[in-house]
C-alpha positions in Angstrom: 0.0 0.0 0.0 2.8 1.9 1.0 5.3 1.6 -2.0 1.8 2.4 -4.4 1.2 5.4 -2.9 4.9 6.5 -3.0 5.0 5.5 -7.0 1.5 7.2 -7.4 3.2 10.4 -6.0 6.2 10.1 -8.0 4.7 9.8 -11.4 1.7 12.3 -10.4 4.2 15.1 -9.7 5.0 17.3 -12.6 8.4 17.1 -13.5 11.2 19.9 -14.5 11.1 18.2 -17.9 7.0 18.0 -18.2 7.4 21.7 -16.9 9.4 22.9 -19.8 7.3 20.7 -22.2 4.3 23.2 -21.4 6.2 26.2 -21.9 7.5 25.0 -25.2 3.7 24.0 -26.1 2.9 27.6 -25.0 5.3 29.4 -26.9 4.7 27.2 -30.0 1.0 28.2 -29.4 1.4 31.7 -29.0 3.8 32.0 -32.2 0.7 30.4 -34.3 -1.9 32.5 -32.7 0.4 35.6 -33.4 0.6 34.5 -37.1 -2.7 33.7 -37.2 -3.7 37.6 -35.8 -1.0 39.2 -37.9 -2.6 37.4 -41.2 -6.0 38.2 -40.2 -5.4 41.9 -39.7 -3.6 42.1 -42.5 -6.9 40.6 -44.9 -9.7 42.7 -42.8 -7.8 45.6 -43.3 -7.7 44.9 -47.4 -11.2 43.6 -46.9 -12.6 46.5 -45.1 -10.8 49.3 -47.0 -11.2 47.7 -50.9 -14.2 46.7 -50.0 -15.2 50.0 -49.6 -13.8 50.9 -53.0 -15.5 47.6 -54.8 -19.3 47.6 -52.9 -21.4 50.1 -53.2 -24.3 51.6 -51.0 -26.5 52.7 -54.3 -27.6 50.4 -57.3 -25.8 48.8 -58.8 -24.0 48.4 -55.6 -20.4 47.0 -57.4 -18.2 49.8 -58.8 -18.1 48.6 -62.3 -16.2 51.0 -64.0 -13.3 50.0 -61.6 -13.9 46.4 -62.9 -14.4 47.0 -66.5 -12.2 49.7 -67.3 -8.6 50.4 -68.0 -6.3 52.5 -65.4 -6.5 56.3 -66.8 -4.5 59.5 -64.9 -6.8 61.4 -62.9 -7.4 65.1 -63.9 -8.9 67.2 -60.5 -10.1 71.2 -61.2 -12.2 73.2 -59.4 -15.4 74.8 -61.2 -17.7 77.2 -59.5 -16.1 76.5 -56.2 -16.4 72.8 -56.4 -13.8 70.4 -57.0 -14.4 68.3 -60.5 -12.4 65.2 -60.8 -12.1 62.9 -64.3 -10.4 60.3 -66.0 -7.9 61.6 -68.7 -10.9 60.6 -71.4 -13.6 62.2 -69.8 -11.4 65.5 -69.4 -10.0 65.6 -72.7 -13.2 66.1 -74.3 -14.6 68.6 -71.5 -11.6 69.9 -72.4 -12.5 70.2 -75.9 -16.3 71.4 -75.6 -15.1 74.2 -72.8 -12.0 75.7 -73.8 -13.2 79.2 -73.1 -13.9 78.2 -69.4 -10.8 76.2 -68.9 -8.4 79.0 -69.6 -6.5 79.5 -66.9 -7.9 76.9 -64.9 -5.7 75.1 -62.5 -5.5 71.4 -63.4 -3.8 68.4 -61.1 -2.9 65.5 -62.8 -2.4 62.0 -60.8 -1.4 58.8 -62.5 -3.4 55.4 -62.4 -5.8 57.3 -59.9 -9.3 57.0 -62.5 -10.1 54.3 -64.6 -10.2 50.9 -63.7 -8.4 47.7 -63.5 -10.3 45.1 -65.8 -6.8 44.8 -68.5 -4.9 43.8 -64.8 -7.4 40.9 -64.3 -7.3 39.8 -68.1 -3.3 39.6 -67.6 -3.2 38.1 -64.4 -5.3 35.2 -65.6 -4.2 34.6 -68.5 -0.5 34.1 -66.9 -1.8 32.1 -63.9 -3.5 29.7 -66.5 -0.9 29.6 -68.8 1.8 28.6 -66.3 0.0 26.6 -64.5 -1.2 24.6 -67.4 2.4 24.3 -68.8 3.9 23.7 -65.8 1.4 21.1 -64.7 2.1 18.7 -68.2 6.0 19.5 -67.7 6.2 18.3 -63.8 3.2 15.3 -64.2 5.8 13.8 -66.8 8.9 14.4 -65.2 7.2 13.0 -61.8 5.8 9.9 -63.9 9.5 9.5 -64.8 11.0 9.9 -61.3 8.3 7.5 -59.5 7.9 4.4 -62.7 10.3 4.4 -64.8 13.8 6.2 -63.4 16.5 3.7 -61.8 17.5 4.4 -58.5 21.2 5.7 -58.6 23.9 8.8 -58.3 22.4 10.7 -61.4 18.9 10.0 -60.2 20.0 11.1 -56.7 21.5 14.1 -57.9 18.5 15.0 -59.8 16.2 15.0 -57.2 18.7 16.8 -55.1 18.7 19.9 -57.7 14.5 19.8 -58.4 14.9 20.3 -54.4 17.2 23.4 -54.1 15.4 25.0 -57.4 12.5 25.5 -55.2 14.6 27.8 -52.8 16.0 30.3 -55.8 14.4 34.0 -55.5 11.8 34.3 -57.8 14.2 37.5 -59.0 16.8 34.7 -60.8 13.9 32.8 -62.6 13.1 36.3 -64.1 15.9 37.1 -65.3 16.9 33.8 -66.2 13.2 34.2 -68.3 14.4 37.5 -69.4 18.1 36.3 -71.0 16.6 32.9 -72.4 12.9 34.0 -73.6 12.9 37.7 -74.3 16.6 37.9 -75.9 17.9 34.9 -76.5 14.8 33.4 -78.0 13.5 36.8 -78.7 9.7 36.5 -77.5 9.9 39.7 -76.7 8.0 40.8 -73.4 5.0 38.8 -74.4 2.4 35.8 -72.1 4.9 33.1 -74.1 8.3 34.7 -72.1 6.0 35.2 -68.4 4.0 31.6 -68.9 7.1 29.2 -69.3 9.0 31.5 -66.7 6.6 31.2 -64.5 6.0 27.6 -65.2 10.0 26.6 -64.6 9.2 28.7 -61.3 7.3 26.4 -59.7 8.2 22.8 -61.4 10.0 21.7 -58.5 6.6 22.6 -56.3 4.8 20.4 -58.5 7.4 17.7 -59.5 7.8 16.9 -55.5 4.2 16.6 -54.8 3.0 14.8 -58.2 6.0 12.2 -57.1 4.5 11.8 -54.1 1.6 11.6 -54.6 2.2 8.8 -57.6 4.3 7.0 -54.9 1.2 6.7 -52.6 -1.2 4.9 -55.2 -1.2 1.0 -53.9 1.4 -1.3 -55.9 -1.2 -3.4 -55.9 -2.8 -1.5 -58.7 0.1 -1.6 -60.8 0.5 -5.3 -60.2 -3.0 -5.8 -61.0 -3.1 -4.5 -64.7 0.2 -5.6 -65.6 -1.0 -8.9 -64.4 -4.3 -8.9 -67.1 -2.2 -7.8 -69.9 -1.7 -4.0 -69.8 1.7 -2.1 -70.8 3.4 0.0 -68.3 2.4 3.2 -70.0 -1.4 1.9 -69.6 -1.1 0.8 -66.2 0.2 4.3 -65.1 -2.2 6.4 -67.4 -4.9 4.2 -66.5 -4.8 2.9 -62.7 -1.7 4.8 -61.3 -2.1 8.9 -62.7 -5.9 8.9 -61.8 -5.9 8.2 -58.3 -2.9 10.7 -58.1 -4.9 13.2 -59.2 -6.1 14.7 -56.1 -2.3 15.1 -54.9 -1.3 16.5 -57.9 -4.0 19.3 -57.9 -2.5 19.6 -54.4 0.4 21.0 -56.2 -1.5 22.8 -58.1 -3.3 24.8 -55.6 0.5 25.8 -54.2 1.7 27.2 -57.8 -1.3 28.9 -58.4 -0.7 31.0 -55.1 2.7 31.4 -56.2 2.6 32.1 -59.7 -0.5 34.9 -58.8 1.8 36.8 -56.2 5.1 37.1 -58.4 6.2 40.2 -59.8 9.5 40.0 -59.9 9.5 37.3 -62.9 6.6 39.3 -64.6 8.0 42.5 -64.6 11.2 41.1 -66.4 8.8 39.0 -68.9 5.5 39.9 -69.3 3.9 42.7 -67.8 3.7 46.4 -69.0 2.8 49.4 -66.7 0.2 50.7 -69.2 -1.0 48.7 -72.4 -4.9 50.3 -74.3 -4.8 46.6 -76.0 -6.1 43.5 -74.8 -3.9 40.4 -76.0 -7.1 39.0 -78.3 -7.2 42.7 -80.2 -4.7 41.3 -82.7 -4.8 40.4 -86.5 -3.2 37.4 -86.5 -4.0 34.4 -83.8 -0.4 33.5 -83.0 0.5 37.1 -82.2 -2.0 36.3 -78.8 1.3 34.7 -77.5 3.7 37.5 -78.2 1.4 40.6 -76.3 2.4 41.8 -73.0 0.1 42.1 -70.6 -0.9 44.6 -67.0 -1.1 42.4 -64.1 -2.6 43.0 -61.0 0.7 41.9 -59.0 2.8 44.4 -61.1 0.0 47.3 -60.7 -0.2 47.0 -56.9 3.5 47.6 -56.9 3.7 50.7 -59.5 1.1 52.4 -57.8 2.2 52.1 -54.1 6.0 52.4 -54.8 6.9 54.2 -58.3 4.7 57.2 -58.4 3.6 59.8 -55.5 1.3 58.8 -53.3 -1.5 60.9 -52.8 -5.8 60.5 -51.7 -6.8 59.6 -55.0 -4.2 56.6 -55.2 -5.2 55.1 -51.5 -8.6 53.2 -53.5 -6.7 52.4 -56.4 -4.1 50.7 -53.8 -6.6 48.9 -51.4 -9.1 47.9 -54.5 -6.6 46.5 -56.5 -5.4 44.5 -53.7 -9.1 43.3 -52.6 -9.6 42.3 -56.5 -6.4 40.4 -56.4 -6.8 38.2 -53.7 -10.7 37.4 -54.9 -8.9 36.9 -58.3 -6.7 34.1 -56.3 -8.8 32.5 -54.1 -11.5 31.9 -56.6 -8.9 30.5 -59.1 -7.6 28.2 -56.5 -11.0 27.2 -55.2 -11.9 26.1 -58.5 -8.6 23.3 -58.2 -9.8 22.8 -54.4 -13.1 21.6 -55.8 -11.7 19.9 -58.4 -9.9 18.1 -56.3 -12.3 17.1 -53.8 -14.7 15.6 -56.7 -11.7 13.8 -57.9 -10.9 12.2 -54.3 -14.4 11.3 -54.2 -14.6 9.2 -57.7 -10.7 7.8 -56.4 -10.7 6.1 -53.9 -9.1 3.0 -52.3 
């Protein structure tokens, strides 16, 4: 009774060792609330303030011009004692129909403070897909080759060594490695060709690693199966093996997208233009779509808050760009989330 009641005391008595446990969960805790709070503050303070600029109190409660329109410099006068503001458009043929009253006038002029931003969502989607697509075939077949068909050994070892520490370059390197290689060297020019395959070598090694793994985790059994009833080894893995990856691989795919969305360092070098009137479709020729440069919403965030004075009129333009941007984002990515989750619930085993 004795000797149980001493062991019972020894064991219930916290330790130094359980004691520093606790304050090491703590601490681990605390850093992810802190995260957590600094994230969150972060995206109500882009929700609240470009929300503001997006929604609308009055019919038709969205600001559509700021969605449908291109970015235009702000002209600001006064006339009978009230301050006028217009887009450079809209004031040049005031302008025209009142030169009379505007002699002498005063006019302030602000860059990319009117307008809208629809050419910035049309470029930012068309790189996302377009990287994403390309990047997605390229790393699917090198991962088939890494998981079925590659022999373990030093060059194999080696290979997925490098696919590793690609992943940790600055995005600045893959742009200008894009800008040497695709823009000079192959002379695309600063066209959606240059920023998709840029882009797309960007994140390989993101997708490459997961697709492996996620080829790796599909049952030998299925492999053994098929090749036991006849089938090649190119129809057992497009058939019973790259299927039920599927939901890993879009996995990946969720990753680049976030990735590829949020770069401007590669774009800038690549693809993107400060100002462009022309949409890439407005050409005469189908394969010139490849070779136009586009605005992107990434690069348009950063011109605005960092290359040209900041004043009133450029705070909405800041915070609504940014609100549009991460909708733009999340609702690309949620399309691959849902993807994925019917995909997981057709494969299954």
């Amino acid at each position: 009774m004795n000797s149980s009641v001493k062991t019972a005391g020894i064991y219930g008595r916290p330790t130094a060792a359980k004691r520093m446990e606790q304050v090491v969960m703590w601490m681990l805790r605390l850093c992810t609330y802190f995260v957590l709070i600094c994230a969150a503050t972060i995206f109500i303070d882009i929700g609240w303030k470009g929300g503001a600029v997006i929604f609308k109190t009055s019919a038709p409660f969205i600001n559509v011009p700021f969605l449908t329109e291109a970015p235009e410099t702000l002209s600001v006068f006064e006339r009978d004692g009230k301050k006028v503001t217009m887009g450079d458009k809209a004031f040049r043929e005031y302008k025209a129909t009142h030169e009379t009253e505007m002699k002498g006038v005063r006019v302030e002029s602000y860059v990319y403070s009117a307008g809208g931003i629809f050419p910035n969502i049309v470029g930012t989607v068309l790189l996302v897909a377009g990287s994403i697509f390309i990047a997605l075939i390229l790393g699917v077949l090198s991962a088939v080759y890494l998981s079925e068909y590659a022999t373990e050994g030093p060059f194999i070892r080696f290979l997925r060594l490098s696919i590793v520490n690609l992943a940790g370059v600055p995005s600045i390197v893959f742009g200008l490695f894009g800008f040497g290689m695709f823009v000079i060297a192959l002379d695309f020019g600063v066209s959606l060709l240059a920023g998709w395959l840029t882009m797309a070598f960007m994140v390989l090694p993101i997708i490459i690693t997961a697709s492996e793994e996620a080829l790796k985790g599909v049952p030998k059994g299925y492999r053994e199966g098929s090749l036991a009833l006849g089938a090649t080894k190119f129809q057992t893995i497009m058939t019973n093996v790259v299927p039920y990856a599927l939901p890993g691989i879009l996995t990946s795919s969720v990753l680049s997208i976030a990735r590829v969305a949020g770069e401007t360092a590669p774009i800038m070098f690549t693809a993107a233009f400060v100002m462009r009137d022309e949409l890439p479709w407005q050409v005469q020729k189908f394969t010139d779509f490849f070779f136009q440069g586009v605005m992107a919403l990434p690069y348009h965030i950063y011109v605005v808050a960092s290359k040209i004075p900041q004043n009133a009129y450029t705070r909405d333009v800041q915070y609504g760009t940014a609100f549009v941007f991460l909708f733009t984002v999340a609702a690309i990515a949620a399309t691959a989330v849902i993807l994925r989750t019917r995909l997981r619930k057709k494969y299954k085993w």
